[in-house]
Biotite code that builds the C-alpha atoms (Angstrom):
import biotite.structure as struc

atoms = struc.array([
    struc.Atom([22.656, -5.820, -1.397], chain_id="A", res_id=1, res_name="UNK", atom_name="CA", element="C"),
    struc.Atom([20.031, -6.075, -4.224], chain_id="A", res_id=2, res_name="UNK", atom_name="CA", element="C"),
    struc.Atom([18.642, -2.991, -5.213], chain_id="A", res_id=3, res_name="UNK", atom_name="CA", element="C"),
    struc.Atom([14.824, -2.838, -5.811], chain_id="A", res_id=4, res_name="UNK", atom_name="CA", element="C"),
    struc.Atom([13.103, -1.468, -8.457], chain_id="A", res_id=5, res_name="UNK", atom_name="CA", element="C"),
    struc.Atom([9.559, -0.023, -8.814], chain_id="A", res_id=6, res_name="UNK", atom_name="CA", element="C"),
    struc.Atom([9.869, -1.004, -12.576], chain_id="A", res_id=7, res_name="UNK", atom_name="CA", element="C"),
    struc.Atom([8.419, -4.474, -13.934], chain_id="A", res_id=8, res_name="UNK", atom_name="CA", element="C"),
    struc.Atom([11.476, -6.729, -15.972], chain_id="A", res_id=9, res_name="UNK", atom_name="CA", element="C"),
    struc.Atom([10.616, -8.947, -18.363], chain_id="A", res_id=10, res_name="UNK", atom_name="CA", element="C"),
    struc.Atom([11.100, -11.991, -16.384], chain_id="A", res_id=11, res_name="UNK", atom_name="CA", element="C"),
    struc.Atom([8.228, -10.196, -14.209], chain_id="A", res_id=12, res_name="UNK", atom_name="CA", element="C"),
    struc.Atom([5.949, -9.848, -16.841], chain_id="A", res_id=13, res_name="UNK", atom_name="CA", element="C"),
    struc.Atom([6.782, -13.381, -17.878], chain_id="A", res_id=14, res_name="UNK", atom_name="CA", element="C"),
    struc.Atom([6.137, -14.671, -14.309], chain_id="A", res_id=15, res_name="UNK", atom_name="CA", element="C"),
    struc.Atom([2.984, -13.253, -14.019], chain_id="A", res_id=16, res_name="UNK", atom_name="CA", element="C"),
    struc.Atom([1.700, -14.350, -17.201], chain_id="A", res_id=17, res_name="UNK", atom_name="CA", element="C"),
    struc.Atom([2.715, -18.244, -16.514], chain_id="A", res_id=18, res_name="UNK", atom_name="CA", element="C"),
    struc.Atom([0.950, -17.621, -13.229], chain_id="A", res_id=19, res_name="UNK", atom_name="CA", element="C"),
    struc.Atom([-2.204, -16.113, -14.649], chain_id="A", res_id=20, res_name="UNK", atom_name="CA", element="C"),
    struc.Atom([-2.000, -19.151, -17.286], chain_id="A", res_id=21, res_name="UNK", atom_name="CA", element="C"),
    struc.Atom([-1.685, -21.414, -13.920], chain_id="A", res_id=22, res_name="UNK", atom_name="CA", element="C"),
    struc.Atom([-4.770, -20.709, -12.498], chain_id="A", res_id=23, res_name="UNK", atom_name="CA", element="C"),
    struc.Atom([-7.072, -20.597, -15.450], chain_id="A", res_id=24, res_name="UNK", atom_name="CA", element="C"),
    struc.Atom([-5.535, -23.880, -16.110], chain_id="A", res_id=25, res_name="UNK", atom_name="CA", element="C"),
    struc.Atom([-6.264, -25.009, -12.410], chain_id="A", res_id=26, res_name="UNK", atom_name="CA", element="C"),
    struc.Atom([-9.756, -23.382, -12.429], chain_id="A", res_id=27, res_name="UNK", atom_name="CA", element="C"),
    struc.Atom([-10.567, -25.119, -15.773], chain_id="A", res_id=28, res_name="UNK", atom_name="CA", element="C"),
    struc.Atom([-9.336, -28.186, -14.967], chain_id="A", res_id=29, res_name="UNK", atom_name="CA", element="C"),
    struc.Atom([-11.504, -28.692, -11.691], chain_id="A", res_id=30, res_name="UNK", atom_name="CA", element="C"),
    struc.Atom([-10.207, -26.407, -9.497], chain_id="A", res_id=31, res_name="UNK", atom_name="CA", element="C"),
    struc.Atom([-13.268, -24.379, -8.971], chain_id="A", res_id=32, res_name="UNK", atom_name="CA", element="C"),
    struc.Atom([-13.605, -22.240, -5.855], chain_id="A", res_id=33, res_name="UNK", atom_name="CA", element="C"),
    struc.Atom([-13.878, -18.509, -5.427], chain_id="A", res_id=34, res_name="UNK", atom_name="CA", element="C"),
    struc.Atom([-10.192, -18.500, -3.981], chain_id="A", res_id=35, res_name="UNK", atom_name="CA", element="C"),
    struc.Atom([-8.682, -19.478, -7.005], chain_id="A", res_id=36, res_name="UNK", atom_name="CA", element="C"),
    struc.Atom([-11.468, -17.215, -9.049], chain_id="A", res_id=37, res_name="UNK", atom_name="CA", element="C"),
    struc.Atom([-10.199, -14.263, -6.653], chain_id="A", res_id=38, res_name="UNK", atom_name="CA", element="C"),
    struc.Atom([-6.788, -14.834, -7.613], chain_id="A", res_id=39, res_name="UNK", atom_name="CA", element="C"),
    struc.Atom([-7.250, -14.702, -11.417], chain_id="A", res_id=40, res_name="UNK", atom_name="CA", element="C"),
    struc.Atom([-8.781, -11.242, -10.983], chain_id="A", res_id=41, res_name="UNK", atom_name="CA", element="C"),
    struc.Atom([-6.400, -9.942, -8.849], chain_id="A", res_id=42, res_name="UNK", atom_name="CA", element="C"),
    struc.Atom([-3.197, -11.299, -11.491], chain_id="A", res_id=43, res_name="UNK", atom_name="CA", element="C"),
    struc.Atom([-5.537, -9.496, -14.666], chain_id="A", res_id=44, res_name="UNK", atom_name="CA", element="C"),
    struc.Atom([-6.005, -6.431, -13.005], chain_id="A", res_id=45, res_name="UNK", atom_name="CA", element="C"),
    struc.Atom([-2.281, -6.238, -12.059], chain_id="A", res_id=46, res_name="UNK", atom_name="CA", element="C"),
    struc.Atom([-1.577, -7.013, -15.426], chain_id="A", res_id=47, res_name="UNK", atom_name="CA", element="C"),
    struc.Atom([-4.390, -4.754, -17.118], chain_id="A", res_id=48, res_name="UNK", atom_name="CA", element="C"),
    struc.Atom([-3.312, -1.888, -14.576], chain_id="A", res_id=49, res_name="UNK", atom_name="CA", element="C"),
    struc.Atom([0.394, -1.680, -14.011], chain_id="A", res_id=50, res_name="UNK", atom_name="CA", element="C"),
    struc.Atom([1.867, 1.861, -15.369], chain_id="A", res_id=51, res_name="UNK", atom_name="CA", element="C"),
    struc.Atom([5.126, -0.223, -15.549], chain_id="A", res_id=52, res_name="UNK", atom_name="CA", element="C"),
    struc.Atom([4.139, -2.542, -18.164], chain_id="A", res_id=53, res_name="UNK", atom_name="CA", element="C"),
    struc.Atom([4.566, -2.343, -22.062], chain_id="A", res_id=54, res_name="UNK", atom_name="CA", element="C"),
    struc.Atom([0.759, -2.550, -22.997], chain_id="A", res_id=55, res_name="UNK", atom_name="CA", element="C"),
    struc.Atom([-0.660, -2.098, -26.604], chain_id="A", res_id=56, res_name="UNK", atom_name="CA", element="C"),
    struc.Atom([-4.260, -1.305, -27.312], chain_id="A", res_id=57, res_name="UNK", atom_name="CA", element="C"),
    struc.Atom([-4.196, -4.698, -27.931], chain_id="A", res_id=58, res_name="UNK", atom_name="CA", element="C"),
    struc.Atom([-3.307, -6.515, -25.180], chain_id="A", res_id=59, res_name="UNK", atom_name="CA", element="C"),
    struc.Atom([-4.867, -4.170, -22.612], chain_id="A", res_id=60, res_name="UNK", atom_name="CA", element="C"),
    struc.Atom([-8.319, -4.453, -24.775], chain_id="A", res_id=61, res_name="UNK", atom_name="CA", element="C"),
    struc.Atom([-7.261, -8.782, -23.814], chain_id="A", res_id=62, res_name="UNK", atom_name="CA", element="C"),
    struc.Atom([-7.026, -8.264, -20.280], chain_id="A", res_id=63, res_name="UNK", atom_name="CA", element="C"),
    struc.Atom([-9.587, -5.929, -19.469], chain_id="A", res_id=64, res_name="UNK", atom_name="CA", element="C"),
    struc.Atom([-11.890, -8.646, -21.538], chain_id="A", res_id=65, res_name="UNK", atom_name="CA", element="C"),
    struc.Atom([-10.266, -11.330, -19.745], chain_id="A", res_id=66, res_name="UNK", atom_name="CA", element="C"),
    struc.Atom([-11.120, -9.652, -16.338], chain_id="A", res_id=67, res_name="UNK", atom_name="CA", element="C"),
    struc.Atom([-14.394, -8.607, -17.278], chain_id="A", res_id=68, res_name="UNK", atom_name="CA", element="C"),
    struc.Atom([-15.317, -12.617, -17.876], chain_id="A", res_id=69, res_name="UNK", atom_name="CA", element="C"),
    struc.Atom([-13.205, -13.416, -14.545], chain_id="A", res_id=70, res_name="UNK", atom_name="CA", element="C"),
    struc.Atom([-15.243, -10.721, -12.301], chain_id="A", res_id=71, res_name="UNK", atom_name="CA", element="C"),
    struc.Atom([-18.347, -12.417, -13.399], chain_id="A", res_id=72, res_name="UNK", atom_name="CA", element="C"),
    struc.Atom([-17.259, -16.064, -12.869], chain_id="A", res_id=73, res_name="UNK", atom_name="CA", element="C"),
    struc.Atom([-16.045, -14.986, -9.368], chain_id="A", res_id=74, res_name="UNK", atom_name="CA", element="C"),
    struc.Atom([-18.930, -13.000, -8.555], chain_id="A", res_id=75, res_name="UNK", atom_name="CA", element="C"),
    struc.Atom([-20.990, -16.089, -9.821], chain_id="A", res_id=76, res_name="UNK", atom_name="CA", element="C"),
    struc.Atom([-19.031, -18.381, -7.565], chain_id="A", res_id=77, res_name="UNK", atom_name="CA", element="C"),
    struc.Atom([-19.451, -16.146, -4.597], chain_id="A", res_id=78, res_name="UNK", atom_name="CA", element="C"),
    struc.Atom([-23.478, -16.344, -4.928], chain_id="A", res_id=79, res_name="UNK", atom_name="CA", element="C"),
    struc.Atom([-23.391, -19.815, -5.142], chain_id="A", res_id=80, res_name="UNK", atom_name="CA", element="C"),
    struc.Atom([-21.066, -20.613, -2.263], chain_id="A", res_id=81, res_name="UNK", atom_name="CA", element="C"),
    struc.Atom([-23.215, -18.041, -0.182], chain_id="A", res_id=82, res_name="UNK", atom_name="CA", element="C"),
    struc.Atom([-26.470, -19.976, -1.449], chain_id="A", res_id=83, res_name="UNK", atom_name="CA", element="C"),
    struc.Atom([-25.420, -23.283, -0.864], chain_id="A", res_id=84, res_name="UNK", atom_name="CA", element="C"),
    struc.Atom([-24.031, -21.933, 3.037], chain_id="A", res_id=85, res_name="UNK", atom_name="CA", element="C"),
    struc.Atom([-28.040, -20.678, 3.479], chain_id="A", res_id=86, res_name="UNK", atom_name="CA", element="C"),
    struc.Atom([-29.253, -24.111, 2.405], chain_id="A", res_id=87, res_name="UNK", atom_name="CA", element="C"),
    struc.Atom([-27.045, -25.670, 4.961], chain_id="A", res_id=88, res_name="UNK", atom_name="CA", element="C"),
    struc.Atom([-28.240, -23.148, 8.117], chain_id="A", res_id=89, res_name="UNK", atom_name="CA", element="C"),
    struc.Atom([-32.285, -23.934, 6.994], chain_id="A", res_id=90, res_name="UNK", atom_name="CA", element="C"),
])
C-alpha cells in the first residue's frame, strides 16, 4: 500500500505547473469559456496558496499577479455569458 502524503513532491509541483501552462495555452488559443477561465484560477491559487510549496517572494509576487489578471478575465467572461443569456430570454 502507497502511503499518502500531505506534502507537495516535485513531480507535483511540476504537474501542476504543465497544467496551469495547459490551460492558458487552451484559453489563448481559442478556448475561451468561463470553465476553462475557472480552472486557471483555481490551479494559481493552489499554486499561490499551498503551505507545502517552496515559494520565493518572487514567484508568489508571479502568481498572485497571474491570478489577479485571471480573476478579472473570468469575472469578465462570467458578465458576458450572463449578458448574452439575457439577450436570448428578451
Amino acid at each position: 500500500m502507497v502511503k499518502q502524503h500531505d506534502s507537495i513532491t516535485t513531480a507535483d509541483v511540476g504537474h501542476l505547473h504543465a497544467a496551469t501552462c495547459l490551460a492558458i495555452t487552451q484559453f489563448n488559443q481559442g478556448r475561451q469559456c468561463p470553465c476553462l477561465a475557472n480552472r486557471i484560477v483555481l490551479l494559481l491559487q493552489y499554486l499561490a496558496t499551498h503551505p507545502d510549496l517552496p515559494l520565493t517572494s518572487t514567484s508568489k509576487d508571479l502568481y498572485l499577479n497571474l491570478l489577479d489578471y485571471w480573476q478579472q478575465v473570468n469575472k469578465e467572461l462570467k458578465l458576458r455569458t450572463q449578458q448574452e443569456s439575457a439577450l436570448v430570454f428578451h
